[in-house]
C-alpha positions as YAML, in Angstrom:
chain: A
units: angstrom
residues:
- id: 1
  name: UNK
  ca: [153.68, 127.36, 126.52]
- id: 2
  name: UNK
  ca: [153.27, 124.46, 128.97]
- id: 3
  name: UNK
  ca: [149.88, 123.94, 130.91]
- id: 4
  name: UNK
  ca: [151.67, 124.20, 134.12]
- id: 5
  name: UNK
  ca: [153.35, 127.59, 132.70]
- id: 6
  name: UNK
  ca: [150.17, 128.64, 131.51]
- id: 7
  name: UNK
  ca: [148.28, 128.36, 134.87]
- id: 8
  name: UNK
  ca: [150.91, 129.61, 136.93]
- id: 9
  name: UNK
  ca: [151.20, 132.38, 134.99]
- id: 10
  name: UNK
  ca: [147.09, 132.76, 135.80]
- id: 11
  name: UNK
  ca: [147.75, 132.13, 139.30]
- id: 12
  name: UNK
  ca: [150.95, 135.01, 138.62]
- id: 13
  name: UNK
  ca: [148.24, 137.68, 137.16]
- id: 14
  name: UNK
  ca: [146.32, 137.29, 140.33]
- id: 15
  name: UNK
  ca: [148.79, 138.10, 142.99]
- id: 16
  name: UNK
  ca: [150.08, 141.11, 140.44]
- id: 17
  name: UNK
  ca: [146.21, 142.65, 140.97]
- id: 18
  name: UNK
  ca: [147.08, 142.01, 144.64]
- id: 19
  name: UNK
  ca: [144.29, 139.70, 145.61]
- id: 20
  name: UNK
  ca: [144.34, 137.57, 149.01]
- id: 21
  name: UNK
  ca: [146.46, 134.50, 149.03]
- id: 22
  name: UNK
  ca: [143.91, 132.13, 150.20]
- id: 23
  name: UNK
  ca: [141.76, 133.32, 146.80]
- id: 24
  name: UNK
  ca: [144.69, 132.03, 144.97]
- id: 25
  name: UNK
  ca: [145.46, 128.81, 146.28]
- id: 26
  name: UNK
  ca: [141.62, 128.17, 146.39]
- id: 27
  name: UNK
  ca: [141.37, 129.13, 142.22]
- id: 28
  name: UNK
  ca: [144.41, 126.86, 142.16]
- id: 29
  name: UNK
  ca: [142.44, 123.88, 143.67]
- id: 30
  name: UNK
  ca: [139.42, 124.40, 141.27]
- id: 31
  name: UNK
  ca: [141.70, 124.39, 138.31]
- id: 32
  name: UNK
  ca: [143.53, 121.61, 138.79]
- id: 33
  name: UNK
  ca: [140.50, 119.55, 139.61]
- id: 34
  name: UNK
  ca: [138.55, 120.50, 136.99]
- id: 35
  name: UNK
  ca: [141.69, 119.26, 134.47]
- id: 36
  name: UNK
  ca: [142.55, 116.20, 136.87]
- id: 37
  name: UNK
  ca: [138.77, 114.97, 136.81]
- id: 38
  name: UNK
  ca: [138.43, 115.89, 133.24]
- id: 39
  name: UNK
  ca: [141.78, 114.22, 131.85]
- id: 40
  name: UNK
  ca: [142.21, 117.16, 129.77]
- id: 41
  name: UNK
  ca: [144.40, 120.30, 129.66]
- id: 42
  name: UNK
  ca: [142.41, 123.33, 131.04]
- id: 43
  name: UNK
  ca: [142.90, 125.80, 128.31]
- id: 44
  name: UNK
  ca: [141.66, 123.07, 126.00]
- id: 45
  name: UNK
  ca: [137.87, 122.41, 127.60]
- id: 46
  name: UNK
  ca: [135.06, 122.85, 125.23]
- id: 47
  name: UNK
  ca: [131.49, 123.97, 126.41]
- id: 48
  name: UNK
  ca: [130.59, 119.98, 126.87]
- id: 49
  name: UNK
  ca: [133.51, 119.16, 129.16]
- id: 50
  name: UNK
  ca: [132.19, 122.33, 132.11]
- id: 51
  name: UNK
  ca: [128.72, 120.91, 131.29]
- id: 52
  name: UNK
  ca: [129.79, 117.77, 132.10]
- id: 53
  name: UNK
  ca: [132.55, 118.73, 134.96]
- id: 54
  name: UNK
  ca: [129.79, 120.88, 136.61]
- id: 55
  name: UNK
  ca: [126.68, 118.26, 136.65]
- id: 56
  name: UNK
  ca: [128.49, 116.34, 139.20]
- id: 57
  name: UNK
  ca: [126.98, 115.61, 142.37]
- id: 58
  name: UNK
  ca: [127.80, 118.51, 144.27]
- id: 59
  name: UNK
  ca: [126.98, 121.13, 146.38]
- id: 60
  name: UNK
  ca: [124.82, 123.75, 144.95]
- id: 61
  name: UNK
  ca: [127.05, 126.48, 146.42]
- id: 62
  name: UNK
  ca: [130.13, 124.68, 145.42]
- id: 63
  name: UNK
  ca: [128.62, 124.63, 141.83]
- id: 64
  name: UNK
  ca: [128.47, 127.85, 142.08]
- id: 65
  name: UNK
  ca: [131.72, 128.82, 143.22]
- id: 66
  name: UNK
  ca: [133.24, 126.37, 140.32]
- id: 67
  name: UNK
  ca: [131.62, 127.84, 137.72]
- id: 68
  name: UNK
  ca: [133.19, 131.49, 139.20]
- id: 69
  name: UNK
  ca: [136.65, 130.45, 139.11]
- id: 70
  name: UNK
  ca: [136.16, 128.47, 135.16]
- id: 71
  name: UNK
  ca: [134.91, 132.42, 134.17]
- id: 72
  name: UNK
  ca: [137.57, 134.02, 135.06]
- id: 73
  name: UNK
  ca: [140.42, 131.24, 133.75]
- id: 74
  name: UNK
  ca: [138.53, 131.42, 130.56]
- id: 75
  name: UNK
  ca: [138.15, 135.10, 130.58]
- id: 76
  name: UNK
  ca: [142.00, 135.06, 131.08]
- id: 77
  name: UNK
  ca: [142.80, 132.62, 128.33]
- id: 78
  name: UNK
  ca: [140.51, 135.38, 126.12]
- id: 79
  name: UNK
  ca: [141.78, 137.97, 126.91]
- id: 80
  name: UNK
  ca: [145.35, 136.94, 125.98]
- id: 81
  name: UNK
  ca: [144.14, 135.94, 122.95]
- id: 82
  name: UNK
  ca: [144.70, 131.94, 123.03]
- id: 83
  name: UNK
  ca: [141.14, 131.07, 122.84]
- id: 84
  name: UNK
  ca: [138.39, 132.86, 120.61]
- id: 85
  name: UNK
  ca: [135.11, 131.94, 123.15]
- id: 86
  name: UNK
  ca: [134.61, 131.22, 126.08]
- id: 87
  name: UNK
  ca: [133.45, 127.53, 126.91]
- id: 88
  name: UNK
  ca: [131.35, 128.99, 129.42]
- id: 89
  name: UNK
  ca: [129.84, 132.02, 128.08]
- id: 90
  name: UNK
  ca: [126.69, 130.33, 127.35]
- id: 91
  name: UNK
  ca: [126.50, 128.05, 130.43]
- id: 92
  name: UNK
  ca: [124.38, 130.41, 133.11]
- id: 93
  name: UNK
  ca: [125.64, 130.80, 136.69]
- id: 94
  name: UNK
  ca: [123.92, 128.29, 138.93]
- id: 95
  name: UNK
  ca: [121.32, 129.48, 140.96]
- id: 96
  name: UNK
  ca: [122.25, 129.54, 144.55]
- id: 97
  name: UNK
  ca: [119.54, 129.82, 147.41]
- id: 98
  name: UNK
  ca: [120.58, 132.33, 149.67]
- id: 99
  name: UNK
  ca: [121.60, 131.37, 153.47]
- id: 100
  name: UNK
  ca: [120.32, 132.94, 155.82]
- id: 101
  name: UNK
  ca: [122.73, 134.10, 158.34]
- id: 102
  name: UNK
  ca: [122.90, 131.84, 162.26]
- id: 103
  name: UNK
  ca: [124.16, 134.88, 164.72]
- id: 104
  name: UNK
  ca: [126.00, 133.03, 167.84]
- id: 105
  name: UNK
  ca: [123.93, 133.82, 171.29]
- id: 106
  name: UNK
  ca: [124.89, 136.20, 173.23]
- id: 107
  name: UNK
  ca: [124.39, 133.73, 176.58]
- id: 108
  name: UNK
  ca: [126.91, 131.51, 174.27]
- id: 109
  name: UNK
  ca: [129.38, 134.17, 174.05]
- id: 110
  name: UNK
  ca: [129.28, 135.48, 177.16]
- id: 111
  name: UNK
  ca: [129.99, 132.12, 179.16]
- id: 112
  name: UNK
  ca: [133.18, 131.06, 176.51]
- id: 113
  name: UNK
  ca: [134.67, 134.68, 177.50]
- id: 114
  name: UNK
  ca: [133.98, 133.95, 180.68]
- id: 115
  name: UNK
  ca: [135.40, 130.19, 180.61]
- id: 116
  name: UNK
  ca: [138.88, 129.53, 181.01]
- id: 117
  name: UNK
  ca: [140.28, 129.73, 177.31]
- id: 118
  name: UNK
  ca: [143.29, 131.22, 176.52]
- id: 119
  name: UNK
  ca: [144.40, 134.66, 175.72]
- id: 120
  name: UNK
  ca: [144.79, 134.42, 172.04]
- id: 121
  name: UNK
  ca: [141.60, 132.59, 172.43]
- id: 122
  name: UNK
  ca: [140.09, 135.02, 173.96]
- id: 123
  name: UNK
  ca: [141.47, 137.98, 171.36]
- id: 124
  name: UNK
  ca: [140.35, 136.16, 168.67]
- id: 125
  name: UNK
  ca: [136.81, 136.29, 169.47]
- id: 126
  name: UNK
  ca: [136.37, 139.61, 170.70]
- id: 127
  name: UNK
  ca: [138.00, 140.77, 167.39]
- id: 128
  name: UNK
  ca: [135.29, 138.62, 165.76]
- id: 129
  name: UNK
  ca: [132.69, 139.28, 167.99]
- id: 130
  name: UNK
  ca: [133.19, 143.23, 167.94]
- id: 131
  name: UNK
  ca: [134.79, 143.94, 164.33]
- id: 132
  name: UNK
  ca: [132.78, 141.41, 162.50]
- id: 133
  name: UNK
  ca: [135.99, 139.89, 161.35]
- id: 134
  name: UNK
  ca: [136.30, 136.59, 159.57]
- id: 135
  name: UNK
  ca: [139.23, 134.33, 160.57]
- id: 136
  name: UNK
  ca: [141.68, 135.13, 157.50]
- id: 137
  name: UNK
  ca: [141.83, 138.47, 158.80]
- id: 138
  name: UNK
  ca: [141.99, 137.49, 162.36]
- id: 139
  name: UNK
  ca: [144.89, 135.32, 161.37]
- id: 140
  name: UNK
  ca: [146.77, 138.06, 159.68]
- id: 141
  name: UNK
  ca: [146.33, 140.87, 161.79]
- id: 142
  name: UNK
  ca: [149.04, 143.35, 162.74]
- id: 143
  name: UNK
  ca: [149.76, 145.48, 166.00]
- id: 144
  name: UNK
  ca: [150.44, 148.23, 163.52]
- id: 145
  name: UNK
  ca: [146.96, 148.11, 161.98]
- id: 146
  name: UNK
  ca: [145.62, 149.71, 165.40]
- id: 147
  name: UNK
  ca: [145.64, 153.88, 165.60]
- id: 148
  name: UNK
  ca: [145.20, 154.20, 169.32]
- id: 149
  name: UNK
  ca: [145.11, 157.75, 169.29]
- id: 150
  name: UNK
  ca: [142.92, 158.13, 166.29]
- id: 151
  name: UNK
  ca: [140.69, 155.24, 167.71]
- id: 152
  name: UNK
  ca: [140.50, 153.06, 164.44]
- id: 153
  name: UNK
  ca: [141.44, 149.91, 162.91]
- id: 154
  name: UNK
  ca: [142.75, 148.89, 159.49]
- id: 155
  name: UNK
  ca: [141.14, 145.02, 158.11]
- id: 156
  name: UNK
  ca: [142.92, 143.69, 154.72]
- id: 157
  name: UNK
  ca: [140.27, 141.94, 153.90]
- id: 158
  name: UNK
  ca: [138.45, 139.46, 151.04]
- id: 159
  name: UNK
  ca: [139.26, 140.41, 147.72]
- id: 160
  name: UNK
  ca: [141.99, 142.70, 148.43]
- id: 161
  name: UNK
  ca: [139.66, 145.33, 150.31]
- id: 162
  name: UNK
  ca: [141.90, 147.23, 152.61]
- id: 163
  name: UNK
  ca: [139.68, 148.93, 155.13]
- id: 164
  name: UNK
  ca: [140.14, 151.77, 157.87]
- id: 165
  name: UNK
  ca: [137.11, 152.07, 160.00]
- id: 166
  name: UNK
  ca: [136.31, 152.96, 163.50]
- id: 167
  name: UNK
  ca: [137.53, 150.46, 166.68]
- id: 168
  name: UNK
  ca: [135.41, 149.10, 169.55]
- id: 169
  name: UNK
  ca: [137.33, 149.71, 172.61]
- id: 170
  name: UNK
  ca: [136.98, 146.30, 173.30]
- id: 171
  name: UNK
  ca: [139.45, 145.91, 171.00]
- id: 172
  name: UNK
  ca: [141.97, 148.45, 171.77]
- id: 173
  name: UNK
  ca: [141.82, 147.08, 175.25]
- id: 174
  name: UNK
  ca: [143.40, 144.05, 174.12]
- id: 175
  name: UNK
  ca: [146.43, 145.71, 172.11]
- id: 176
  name: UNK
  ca: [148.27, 146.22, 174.97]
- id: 177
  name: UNK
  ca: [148.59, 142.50, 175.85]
- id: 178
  name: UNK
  ca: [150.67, 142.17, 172.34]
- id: 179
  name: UNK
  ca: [153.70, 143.23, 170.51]
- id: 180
  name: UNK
  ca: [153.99, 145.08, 167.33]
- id: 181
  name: UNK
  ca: [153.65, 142.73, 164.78]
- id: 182
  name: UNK
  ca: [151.50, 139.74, 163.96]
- id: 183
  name: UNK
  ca: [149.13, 139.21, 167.18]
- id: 184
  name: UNK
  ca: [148.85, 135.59, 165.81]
- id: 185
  name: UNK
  ca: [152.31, 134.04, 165.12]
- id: 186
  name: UNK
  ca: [152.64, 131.22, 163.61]
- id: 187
  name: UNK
  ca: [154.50, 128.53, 165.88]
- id: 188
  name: UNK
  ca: [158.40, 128.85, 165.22]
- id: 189
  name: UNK
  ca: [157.98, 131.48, 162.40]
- id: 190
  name: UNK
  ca: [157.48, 135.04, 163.66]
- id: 191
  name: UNK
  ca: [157.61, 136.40, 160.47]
- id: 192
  name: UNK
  ca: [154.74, 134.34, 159.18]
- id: 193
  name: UNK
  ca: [150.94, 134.43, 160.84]
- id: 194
  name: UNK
  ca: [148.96, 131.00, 161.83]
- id: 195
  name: UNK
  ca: [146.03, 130.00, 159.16]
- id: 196
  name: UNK
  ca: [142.42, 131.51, 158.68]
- id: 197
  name: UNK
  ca: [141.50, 127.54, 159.48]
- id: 198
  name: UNK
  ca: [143.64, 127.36, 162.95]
- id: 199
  name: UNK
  ca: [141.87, 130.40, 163.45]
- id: 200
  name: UNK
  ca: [138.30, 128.90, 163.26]
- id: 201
  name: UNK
  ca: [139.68, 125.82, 164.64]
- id: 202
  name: UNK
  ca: [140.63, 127.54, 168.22]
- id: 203
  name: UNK
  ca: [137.32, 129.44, 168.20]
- id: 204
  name: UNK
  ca: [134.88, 126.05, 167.66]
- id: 205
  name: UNK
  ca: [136.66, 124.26, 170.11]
- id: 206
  name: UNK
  ca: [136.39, 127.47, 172.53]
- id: 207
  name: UNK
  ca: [132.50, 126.56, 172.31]
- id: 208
  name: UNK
  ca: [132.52, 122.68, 172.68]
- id: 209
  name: UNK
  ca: [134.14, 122.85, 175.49]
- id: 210
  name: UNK
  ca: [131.42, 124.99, 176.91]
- id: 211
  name: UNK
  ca: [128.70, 122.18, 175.51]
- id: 212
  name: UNK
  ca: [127.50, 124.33, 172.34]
- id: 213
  name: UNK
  ca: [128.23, 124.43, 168.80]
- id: 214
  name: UNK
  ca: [129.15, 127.85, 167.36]
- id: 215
  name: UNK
  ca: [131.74, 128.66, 164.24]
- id: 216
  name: UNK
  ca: [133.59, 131.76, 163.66]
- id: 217
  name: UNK
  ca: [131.35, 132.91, 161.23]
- id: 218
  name: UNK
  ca: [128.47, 133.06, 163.03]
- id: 219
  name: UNK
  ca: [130.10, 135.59, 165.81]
- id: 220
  name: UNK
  ca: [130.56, 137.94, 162.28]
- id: 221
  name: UNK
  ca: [126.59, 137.04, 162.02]
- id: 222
  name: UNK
  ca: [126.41, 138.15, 165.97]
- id: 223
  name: UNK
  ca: [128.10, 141.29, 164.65]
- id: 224
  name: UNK
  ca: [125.63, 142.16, 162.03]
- id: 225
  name: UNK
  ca: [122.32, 140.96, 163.63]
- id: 226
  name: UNK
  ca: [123.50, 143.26, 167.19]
- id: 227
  name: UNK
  ca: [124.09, 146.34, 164.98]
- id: 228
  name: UNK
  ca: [120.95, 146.13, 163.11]
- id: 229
  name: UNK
  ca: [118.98, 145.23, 166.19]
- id: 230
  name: UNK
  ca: [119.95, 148.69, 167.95]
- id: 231
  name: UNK
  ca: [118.30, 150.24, 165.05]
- id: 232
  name: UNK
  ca: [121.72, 151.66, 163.24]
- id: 233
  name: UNK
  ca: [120.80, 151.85, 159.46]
- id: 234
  name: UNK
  ca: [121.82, 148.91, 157.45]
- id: 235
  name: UNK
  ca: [124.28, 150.98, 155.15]
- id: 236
  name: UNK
  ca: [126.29, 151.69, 157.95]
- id: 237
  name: UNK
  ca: [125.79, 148.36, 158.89]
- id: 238
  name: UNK
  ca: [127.13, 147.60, 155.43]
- id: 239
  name: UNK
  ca: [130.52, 149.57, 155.69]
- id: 240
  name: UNK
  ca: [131.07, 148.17, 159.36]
- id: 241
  name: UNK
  ca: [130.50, 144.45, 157.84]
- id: 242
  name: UNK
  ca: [132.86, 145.77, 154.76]
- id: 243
  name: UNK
  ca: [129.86, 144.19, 152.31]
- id: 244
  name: UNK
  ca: [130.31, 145.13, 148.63]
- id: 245
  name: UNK
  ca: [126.62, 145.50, 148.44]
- id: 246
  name: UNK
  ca: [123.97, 146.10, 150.17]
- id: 247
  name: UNK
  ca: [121.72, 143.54, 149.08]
- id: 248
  name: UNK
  ca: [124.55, 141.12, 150.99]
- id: 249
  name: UNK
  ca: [123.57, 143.42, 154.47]
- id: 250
  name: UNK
  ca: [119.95, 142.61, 153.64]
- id: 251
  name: UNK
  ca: [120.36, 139.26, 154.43]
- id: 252
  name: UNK
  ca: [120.66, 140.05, 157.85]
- id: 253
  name: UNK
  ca: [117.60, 142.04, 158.35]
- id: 254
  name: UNK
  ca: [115.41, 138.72, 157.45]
- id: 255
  name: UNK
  ca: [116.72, 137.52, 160.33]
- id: 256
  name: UNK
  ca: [114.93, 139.89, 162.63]
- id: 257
  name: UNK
  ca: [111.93, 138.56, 162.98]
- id: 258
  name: UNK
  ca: [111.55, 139.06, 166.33]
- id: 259
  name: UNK
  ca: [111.56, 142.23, 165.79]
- id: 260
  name: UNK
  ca: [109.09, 142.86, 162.92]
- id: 261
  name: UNK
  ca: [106.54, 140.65, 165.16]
- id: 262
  name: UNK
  ca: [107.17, 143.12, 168.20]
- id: 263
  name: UNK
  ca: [106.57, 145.53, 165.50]
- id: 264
  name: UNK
  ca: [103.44, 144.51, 164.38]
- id: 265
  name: UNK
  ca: [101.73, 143.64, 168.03]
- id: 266
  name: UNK
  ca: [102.22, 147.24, 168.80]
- id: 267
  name: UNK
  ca: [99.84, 148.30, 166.29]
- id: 268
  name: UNK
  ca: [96.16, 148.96, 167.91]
- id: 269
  name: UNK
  ca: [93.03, 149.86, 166.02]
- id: 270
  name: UNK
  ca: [90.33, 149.59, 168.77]
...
C-alpha cells in the first residue's frame, strides 16, 4: 500500500468514527508536514525523526497539538499491525501552560449589538454570546436544530459531541428572521454552510469597527465567566460550555478574582 493510500485511508477511519471535518483536514495538515519537513514517508519515522520534527522552534501549544495528532497516526499504524512500536510511545506529551481564559466586556458587547452590523452579524454573536458557541458550530448551524416548543437547542460540536441543552430566548428570538436550513449559507451554495474562520472573521471585524479588539472565542469566555459570576455551580457550567471535564470549567473560575477579593473584604474580626 501507497503512503498516500495509507493516510487517506487514516484520514477514511476518522470520518467512519464520525468526527468533525475541520479535525480531519487539520490531522491532514500535521501529517503531511511532519513527512514533507522530514523527507520521509510517515509510517516509516523512527523515535529520532518526532524528536527531531518536534524540537523545532515552535509554539509550545502547537508542540503540543503535533505530538497529539503523531499518537494517534502511530496508534493507527499499530493497531493495523504494520508497525510493532510506536515511535512516540516513549517521547512524553509536552507540557503546555494553561491559558487563562480573556471574557469580552460586556460595555464591548453591548455597543457592537448596538452598532450598525448586519443581521447575520448580529446572529452570530448572540449565538456566541448566549450559547457559548465557538464559530465551527456557528457556521454549521441548522433552523432544524431549534425546538421552539420544547425551548432547546441541539450544538454538533468538537469531537463529534452532539448536544441538546436548554435555549436562551435570545436565541429563539432570532429564529424567526431565518429559514429552515443552514442560518449561515455559504455564498452561491445553499446546500453548503460558510467556514468556522468567515465566522470569526465577521465577528473581529464587528469589534474594530467599534475601536476594540475582541475574537469569537472570547464571547464563549463571556459565556462562561457570566454564568459562574451569578453563582450557578461550575458543573452546570460545565454541561452548558459542553466541557469534557471539569478541570477545563475550572479554568474559568481563576478568572474571578474580583470576586474572591469582594469575598475576602467582607470578612470582619473586630
Amino acid at each position: 500500500m501507497t503512503h498516500d493510500s495509507l493516510s487517506d485511508l487514516w484520514l477514511a477511519t476518522m470520518k467512519s468514527r464520525g468526527l468533525a471535518t475541520r479535525t480531519i483536514d487539520d490531522r491532514r495538515r500535521i501529517l503531511t508536514n511532519f513527512a514533507r519537513t522530514l523527507g520521509i514517508k510517515p509510517e516509516t519515522a523512527g523515535e529520532d525523526d518526532v524528536i527531531e520534527w518536534l524540537s523545532r522552534d515552535i509554539a509550545q501549544s502547537s508542540r503540543e497539538h503535533y505530538w497529539s495528532t503523531l499518537r494517534v497516526w502511530f496508534a493507527w499504524l499499530q493497531d493495523r499491525g504494520l508497525i510493532d512500536v510506536s515511535p512516540i510511545a516513549a517521547i512524553r506529551r509536552p507540557r503546555v501552560p494553561p491559558a487563562l481564559p480573556k471574557p469580552a466586556a460586556k460595555e464591548h458587547i453591548r455597543r457592537v449589538l448596538n452598532s450598525s452590523i448586519r443581521r447575520t452579524t448580529r446572529t452570530k454573536i448572540i449565538m456566541a454570546v448566549y450559547a457559548g458557541m465557538r464559530v465551527s458550530e456557528i457556521a454549521a448551524f441548522r433552523g432544524e436544530y431549534l425546538d421552539q416548543i420544547g425551548e432547546k437547542i441541539r450544538i454538533l460540536g468538537k469531537g463529534g459531541r452532539d448536544d441538546v441543552l436548554p435555549v436562551h430566548r435570545a436565541i429563539l428570538e432570532e429564529a424567526s428572521l431565518y429559514p429552515a436550513g443552514y442560518w449561515f449559507p455559504s455564498p452561491g451554495q445553499p446546500d453548503a454552510h460558510v467556514s468556522g474562520n468567515s465566522v470569526s472573521t465577521v465577528i473581529s471585524r464587528a469589534f474594530r469597527r467599534i475601536g476594540v479588539r475582541v475574537t469569537a472565542h472570547q464571547l464563549r469566555h463571556h459565556f462562561a465567566t457570566s454564568l459562574l459570576e451569578h453563582g450557578i455551580d461550575s458543573r452546570i457550567v460545565q454541561t452548558l460550555m459542553r466541557h469534557s471535564s471539569l478541570a477545563t470549567t475550572g479554568r474559568y473560575l481563576k478568572v474571578l478574582e474580583r470576586q474572591q477579593r469582594h469575598a475576602l473584604d467582607a470578612l470582619h474580626l473586630m
